[in-house]
Residue, then its C-alpha position, 0 to 999 in steps of 0.5 A: x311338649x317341652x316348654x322353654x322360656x327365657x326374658x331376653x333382649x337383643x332383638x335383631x339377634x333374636x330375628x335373625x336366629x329366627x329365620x334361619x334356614x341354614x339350621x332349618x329345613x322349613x321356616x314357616x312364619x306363622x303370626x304376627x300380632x300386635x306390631x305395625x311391622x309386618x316383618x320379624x325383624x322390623x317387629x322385634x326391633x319396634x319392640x326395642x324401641x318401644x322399650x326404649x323408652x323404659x329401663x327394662x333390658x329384658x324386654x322380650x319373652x322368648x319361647x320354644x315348644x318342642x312336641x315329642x319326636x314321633x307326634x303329630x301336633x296340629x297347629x291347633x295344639x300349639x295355638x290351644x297352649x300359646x293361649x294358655x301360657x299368655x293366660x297364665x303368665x298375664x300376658x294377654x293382648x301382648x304383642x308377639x311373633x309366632x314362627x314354625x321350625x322344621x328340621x330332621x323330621x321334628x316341628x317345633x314352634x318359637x314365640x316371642x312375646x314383647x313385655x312392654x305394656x304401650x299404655x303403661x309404659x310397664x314391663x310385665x313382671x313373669x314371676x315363677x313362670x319357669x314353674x307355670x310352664x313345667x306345670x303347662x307342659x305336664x297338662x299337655x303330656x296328659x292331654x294328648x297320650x304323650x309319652x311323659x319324660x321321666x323328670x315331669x313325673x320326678x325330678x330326680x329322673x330327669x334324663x342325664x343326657x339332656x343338655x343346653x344350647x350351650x353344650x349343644x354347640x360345644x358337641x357340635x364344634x368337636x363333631x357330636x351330638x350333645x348326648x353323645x358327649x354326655x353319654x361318653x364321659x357318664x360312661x366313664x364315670x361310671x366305670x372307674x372307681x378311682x382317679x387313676x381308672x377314671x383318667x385312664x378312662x376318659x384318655x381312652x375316649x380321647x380327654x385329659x383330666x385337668x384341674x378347673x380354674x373355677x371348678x374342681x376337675x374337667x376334661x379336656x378334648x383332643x380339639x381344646x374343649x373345656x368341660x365340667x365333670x361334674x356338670x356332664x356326669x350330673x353328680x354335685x362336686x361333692x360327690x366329684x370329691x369323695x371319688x377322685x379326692x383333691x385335684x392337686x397334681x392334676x395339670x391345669x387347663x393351660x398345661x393339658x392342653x400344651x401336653x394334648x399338643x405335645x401327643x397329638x403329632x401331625x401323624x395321630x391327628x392325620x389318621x383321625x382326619x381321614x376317619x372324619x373325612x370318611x364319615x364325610x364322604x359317605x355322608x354327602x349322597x344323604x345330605x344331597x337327597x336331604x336338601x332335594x327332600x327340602x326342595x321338593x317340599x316347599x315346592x309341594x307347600x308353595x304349589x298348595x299355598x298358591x291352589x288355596x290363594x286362587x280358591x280364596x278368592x273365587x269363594x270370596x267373589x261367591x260370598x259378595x255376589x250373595x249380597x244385593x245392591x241397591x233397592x234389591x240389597x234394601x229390600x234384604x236389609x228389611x226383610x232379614x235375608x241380608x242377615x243370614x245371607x251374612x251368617x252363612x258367609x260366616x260360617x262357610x268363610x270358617x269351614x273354609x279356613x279350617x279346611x285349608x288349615x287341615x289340608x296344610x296339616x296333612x302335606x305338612x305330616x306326609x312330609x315329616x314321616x318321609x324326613x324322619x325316614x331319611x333321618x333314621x338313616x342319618x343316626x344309623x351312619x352317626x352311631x357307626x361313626x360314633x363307635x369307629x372313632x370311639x375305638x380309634x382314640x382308644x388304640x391311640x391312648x395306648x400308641x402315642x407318646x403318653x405309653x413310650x411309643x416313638x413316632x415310627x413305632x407309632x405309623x408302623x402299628x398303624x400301617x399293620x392296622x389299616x389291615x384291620x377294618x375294624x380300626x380304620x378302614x372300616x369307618x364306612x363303605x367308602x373307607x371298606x375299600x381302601x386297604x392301604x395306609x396313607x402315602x404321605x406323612x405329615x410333619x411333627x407340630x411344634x411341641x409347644x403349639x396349642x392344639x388347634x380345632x379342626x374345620x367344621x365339618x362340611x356335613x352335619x347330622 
């Protein structure tokens, strides 16, 4: 289970990235402990007002557990490891709010703990608690059978792919996932020995290679995105040197971008548009069985939550009948028969919870086998949109301005290719069948204007 911690303030924002259900299929409030406040909001902003009222800024201690993919975690382990992070990082009796994400067919937990002690008016101090998670994490790999990452067992190891939230929402503007974008420029790391292959390697991939203002090299996106050489391929600048040397006569940000301005036309940028808008179109029949899925779900869970609500409370007018009033209930008080009446309401009122845990668990894990199943299809689209558009920006490094080509040569080569499915027409089923090139041609941009992001896209994987 990956474990990720942060001391943080901002708690309204915190809040309401919480409970999200744009990003989320299922958001599942799971506990509240600690806070008059009976709500997530009104919680966390009781915590920043207690803060208030010492001079600590990060005032929270925020937490995500993220089960392997395929596992099927019960909300038991997760509460086992919650225990066991407060007890390691002193932070027992703490008030905190528990929530449960769901989202393409994967659970994962978020707690946020408060840091303020009410009695001492005191921060809790976390030291080294970034260790003591890996440490709690590592245990649980061991403890359930779970396949262990590569870097819990070396930390040279560690996947290259893996990425921040950071980079994540960078991927997500450009219209990928965080690893693809890694992977690509790793890909052309790799494969180039010098500067020189190295450019020509990214311009096939759709960047320019520019010298950083605060790092030495980067590559810069057909949509404007900055990125760190260095930080995507995992090597030390150092290392970044000693292969590509210096990074004087390189443009700098500033001028990559006017120079992606100047070769992505209003034409290049319209065939890339209508391979992204293919991917779209035959992406929306997914996202409306994905959001009928999600419908159907929390009806199925709602339908159950409400079965066990009128259960409850049949049992529990069971239990109170079991206890006697009056000189009845005296006489049970004397004789000891109210004191295992009590026990066995005991014992049956924990069967009784654990059995509706067990039943939730079960729908929750028959639901997020059937999700999975829809997300496999999912990957399958994004892969092949992947590599459609991965050879589209390579027919473009050789056709635009950068190679000679002028404009007309430009929709003339791309006309005879829309003849060749492979390149454009053949981006999905949809695209299959259409083999004609488009009838409109959008004007050239002003050369010196600035590349501007396109739309997000209306359907995200």
């Amino acid at each position: 289970m990956i474990l990720v911690a942060s001391q943080r303030g901002g708690a309204k924002q915190l809040a309401q990235h919480l409970l999200r259900t744009d990003e989320n299929e299922h958001v599942e409030l799971h506990e509240i402990r600690g806070f008059v406040s009976e709500d997530v909001v009104g919680a966390l902003k009781e915590a920043q007002g207690i803060a208030k009222g010492t001079r600590c800024k990060q005032f929270l201690f925020s937490l995500s557990m993220n089960p392997p993919l395929d596992a099927d975690v019960g909300v038991d382990v997760f509460e086992n490891a919650l225990d066991r992070i407060e007890e390691a990082n002193g932070l027992n009796g703490q008030p905190r709010v528990v929530i449960f994400h769901e989202k393409e067919g994967r659970r994962h937990c978020h707690a946020v703990w408060s840091r303020i002690d009410p009695e001492t008016m005191t921060a809790k101090h976390l030291p080294y608690f970034k260790t003591k998670l890996q440490g709690i994490a590592r245990e649980l790999y061991l403890e359930h059978d779970w396949k262990m990452p590569r870097g819990f067992l070396n930390a040279h190891e560690t996947d290259p792919r893996n990425f921040s939230l950071a980079e994540w929402q960078q991927a997500k503007r450009m219209g990928l996932h965080g690893a693809d974008l890694k992977e690509i420029i790793q890909d052309c790391w790799a494969v180039s020995d010098s500067r020189a292959s190295f450019a020509a390697a990214l311009k096939e991939c759709g960047f320019l290679l520019a010298k950083g203002d605060r790092r030495d090299f980067v590559a810069v996106s057909l949509e404007g995105e900055v990125m760190s050489v260095a930080r995507k391929t995992g090597k030390k600048a150092k290392e970044v040197r000693a292969k590509l040397g210096e990074p004087e006569g390189l443009p700098s940000v500033d001028e990559a971008k006017v120079q992606i301005a100047n070769e992505l036309t209003a034409v290049v940028r319209g065939y890339i548009d209508e391979v992204e808008q293919a991917a779209r179109q035959d992406l929306r029949p997914l996202a409306a069985r994905r959001r009928a899925m999600a419908e159907r779900h929390r009806n199925a869970r709602q339908t159950l939550a409400e079965s066990q609500r009128k259960r409850q409370a049949l049992e529990t007018q069971a239990r109170l009948a079991r206890l006697r009033k009056g000189v009845l209930g005296l006489w049970d008080c004397l004789t000891g028969r109210r004191r295992d009446t009590l026990r066995q309401n005991v014992e049956e009122l924990a069967k009784a919870t654990r059995r509706d845990q067990q039943e939730r668990q079960d729908l929750t894990e028959l639901q997020l086998i059937e999700r999975r199943r829809l997300q496999s299809e999912f990957q399958k689209l994004r892969a092949h949109h992947l590599e459609i558009m991965a050879e589209v920006k390579r027919e473009l490094a050789h056709l635009t301005a950068i190679s000679g080509e002028p404009e007309e040569s430009l929709q003339q080569t791309f006309q005879h290719a829309s003849q060749k499915p492979q390149i454009l027409r053949q981006t999905f089923k949809r695209a299959t069948n259409s083999q004609s090139a488009p009838q409109q041609t959008p004007q050239p941009q002003d050369s010196q204007a600035k590349p501007t992001r396109r739309p997000k896209p209306e359907i995200e994987m």
